[in-house]
C-alpha positions as CSV (number, residue, x, y, z in Angstrom):
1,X,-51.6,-63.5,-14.5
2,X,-49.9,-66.6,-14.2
3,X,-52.6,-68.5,-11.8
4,X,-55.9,-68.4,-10.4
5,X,-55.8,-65.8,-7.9
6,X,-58.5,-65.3,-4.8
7,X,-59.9,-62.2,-3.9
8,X,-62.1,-60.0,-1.3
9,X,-64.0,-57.1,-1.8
10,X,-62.3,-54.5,0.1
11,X,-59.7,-54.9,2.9
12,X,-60.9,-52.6,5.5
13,X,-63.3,-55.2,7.9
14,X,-63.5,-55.0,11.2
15,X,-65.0,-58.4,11.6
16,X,-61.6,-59.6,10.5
17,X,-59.9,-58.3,13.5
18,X,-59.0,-61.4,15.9
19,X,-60.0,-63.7,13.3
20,X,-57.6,-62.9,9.7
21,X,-56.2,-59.2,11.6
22,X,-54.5,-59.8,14.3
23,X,-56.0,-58.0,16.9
24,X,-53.6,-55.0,17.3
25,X,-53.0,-54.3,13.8
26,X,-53.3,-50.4,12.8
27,X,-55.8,-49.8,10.4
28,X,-52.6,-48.5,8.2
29,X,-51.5,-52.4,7.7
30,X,-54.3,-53.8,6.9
31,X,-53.5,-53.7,3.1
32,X,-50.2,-54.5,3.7
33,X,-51.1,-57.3,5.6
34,X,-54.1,-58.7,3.3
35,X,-51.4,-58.2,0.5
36,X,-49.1,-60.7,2.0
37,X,-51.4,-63.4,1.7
38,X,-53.8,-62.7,-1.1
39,X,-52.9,-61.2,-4.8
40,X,-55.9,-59.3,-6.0
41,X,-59.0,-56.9,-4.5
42,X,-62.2,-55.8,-5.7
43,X,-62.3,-52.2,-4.8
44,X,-65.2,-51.0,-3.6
45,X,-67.1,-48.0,-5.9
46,X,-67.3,-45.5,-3.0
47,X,-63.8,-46.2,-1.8
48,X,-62.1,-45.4,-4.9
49,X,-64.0,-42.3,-5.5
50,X,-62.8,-40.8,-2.9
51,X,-59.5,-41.4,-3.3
52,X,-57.1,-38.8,-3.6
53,X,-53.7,-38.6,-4.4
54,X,-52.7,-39.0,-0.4
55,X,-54.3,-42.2,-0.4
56,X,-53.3,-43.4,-3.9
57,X,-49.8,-43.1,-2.9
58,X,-50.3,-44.8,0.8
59,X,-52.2,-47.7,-0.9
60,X,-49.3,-48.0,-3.6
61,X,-46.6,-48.2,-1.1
62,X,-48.7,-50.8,1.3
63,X,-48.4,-53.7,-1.6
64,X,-45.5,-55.0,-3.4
65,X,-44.6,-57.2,-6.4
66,X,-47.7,-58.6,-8.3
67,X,-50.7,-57.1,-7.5
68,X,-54.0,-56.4,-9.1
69,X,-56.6,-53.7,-8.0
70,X,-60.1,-54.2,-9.5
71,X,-62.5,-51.4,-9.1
72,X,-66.2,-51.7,-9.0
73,X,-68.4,-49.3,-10.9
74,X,-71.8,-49.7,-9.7
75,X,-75.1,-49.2,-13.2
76,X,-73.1,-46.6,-15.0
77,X,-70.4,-44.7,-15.3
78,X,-70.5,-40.8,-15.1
79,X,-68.7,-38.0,-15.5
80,X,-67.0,-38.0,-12.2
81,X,-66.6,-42.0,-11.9
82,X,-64.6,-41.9,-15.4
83,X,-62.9,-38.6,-14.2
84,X,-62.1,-40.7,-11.1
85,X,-60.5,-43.7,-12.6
86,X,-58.5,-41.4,-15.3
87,X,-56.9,-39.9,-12.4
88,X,-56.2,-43.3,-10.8
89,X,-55.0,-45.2,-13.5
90,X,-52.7,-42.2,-14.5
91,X,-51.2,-41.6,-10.7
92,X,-51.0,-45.4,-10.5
93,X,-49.2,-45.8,-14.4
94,X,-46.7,-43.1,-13.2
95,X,-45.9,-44.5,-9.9
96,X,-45.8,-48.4,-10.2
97,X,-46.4,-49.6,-13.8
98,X,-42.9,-50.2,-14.9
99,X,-42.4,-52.5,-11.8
100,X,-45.8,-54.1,-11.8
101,X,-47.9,-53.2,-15.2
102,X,-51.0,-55.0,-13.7
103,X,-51.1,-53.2,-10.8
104,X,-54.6,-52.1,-12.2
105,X,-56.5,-54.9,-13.0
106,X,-59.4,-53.5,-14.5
107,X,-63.0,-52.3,-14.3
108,X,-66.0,-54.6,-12.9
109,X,-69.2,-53.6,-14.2
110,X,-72.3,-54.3,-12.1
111,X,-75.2,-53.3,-14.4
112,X,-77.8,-54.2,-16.4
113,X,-77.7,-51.4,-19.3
114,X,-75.6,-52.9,-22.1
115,X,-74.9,-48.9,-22.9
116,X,-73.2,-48.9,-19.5
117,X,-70.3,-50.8,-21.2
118,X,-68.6,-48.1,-23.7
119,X,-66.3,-46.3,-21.4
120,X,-64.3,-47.6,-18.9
121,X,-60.9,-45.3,-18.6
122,X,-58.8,-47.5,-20.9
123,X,-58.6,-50.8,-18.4
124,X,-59.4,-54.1,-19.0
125,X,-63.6,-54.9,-18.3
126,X,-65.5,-57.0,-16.5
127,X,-69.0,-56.8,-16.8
128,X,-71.2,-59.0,-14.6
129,X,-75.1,-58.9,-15.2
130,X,-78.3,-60.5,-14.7
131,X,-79.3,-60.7,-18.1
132,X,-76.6,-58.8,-20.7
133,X,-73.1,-59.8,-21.9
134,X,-70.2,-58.2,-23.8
135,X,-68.1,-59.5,-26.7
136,X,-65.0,-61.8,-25.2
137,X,-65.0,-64.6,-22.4
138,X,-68.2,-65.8,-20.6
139,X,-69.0,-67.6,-17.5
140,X,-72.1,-67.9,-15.8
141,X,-72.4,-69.2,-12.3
142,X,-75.1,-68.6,-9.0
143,X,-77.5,-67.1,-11.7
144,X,-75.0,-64.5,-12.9
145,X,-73.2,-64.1,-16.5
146,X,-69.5,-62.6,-16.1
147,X,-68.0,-61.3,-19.5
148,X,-65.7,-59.4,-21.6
149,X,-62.2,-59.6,-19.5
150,X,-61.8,-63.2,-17.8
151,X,-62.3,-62.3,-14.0
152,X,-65.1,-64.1,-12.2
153,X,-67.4,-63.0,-9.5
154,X,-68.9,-64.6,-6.6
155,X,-72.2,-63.2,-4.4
156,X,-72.2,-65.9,-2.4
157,X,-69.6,-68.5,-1.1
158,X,-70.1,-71.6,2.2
159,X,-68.4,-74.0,3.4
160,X,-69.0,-77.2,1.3
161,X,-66.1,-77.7,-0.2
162,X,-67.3,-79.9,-3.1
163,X,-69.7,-76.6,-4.5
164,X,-66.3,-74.8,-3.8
165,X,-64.2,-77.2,-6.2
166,X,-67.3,-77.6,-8.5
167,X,-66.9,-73.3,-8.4
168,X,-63.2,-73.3,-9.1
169,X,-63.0,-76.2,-11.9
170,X,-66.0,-74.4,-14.2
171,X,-64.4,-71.3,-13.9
172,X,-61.1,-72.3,-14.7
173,X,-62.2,-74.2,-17.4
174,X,-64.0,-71.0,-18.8
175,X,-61.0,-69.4,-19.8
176,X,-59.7,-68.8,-23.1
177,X,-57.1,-71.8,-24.6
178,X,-53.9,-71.0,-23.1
179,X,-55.0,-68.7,-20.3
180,X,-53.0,-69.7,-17.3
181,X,-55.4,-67.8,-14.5
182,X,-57.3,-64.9,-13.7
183,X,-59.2,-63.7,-10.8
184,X,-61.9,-64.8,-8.5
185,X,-63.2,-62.1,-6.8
186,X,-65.7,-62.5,-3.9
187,X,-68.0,-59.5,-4.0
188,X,-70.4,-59.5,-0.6
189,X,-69.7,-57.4,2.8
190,X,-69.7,-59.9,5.1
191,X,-67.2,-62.3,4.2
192,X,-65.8,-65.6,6.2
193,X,-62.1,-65.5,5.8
194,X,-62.2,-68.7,6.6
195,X,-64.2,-69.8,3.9
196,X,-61.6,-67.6,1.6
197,X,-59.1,-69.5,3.0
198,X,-60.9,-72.7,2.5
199,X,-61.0,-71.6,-1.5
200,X,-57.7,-70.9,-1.9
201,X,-56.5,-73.7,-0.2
202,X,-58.4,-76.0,-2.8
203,X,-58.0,-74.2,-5.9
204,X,-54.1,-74.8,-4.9
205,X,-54.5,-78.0,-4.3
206,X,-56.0,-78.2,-7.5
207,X,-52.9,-77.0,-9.1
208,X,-54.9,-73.5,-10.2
C-alpha cells in the first residue's frame, strides 16, 4: 500500500443516501460507488459470515484496481468464522489475486484474549484491544492499542480538524521505517461522511 488510505466500516448505510449516495442509487452500487472514492473497508463480522459465493462474486465485480477488504472478527474466532474466511480468501485468491494480490487486506481482531490471536486464515492481523498486544507494529490512540499488521482503528472521529491531523501525523509516524501507508479504518455505525471526507482531505493535504 503505497499511501495512507481512509476507510468506513461497511458500505451499506442508509443515512448516506442524499448525503454521500445519491439519492437514487440501487442498493447494488453502493460498493461500486464507495469504491470510486475510497480504497479500503472494514467489513463487518456478521456481513462476511454470511457471505456466500453469490455475493463474493457480486462484491468482487463491484470494485476494481487496488482494493483492500478488511474483515472484523469480533473476541474469538471459531470454527465456522475460520471456516468462513478460508472460503473467502480462497474464492477471492481464485478470482482476483493475480490482478490485485491485496484485495484481502487482512483480519481485525476486536478482543481482549491474547489466545484469540493464533488463527486467522492465513491473512495479514490486526489486533486492536483494550489492554493486550501482539508481536509487530504498535499504536495506541483514544485509549485503544492497535498491533501486529500496521492498520489503525478509529471508534470515534469529529470535526476539529487539528485532533484529525494530530490523529493522522501519530499514526503515520507509527509505521515501520520505510512503510509508505497503510489503512485507517473508522469502525462505528453511525458515521459522518463528511467528517470522512474531512480526513481524507487533510491526510492528502498532508502528503499521506
Amino acid at each position: 500500500m503505497d499511501n495512507l488510505q481512509i476507510g468506513t466500516y461497511g458500505w451499506q448505510k442508509d443515512s448516506w443516501i442524499g448525503s454521500f449516495y445519491p439519492d437514487d442509487l440501487p442498493e447494488d452500487w453502493m460498493l461500486e460507488f464507495y469504491a470510486n472514492a475510497y480504497r479500503v473497508v472494514l467489513v463487518p463480522e456478521q456481513a462476511w459470515l454470511n457471505w456466500d459465493d453469490e455475493v463474493i462474486n457480486e462484491t468482487l465485480d463491484a470494485v476494481e484496481g487496488a482494493f483492500s477488504f478488511y474483515f472484523e472478527v469480533s473476541n474469538q474466532f471459531d470454527e465456522a468464522k475460520i471456516e468462513q474466511l478460508d472460503k473467502i480468501n480462497n474464492a477471492i485468491s481464485v478470482i482476483a489475486a493475480e490482478e490485485n494480490p491485496e484485495i484481502c487486506g487482512g483480519v481485525i481482531l476486536f478482543s481482549e484474549e491474547l489466545s484469540a490471536a493464533h488463527a486467522y486464515s492465513g491473512l495479514p492481523l490486526t489486533l486492536v484491544s483494550n489492554s493486550q498486544t501482539i508481536d509487530g507494529w504498535q499504536w495506541q490512540n483514544q485509549n485503544v492499542i492497535c498491533s501486529g499488521e500496521p492498520c489503525g482503528v478509529l471508534f470515534e472521529l469529529d470535526d476539529n480538524a487539528k485532533q484529525q491531523r494530530a490523529i493522522l501525523q501519530s499514526f503515520m509516524q507509527s509505521l515501520p521505517e520505510g512503510t509508505m501507508g497503510a489503512p485507517l479504518l473508522l469502525r462505528k455505525e453511525n458515521i459522518d461522511m463528511q467528517q470522512v471526507f474531512t480526513l481524507k482531505t487533510i491526510a492528502e493535504f498532508l502528503g499521506y
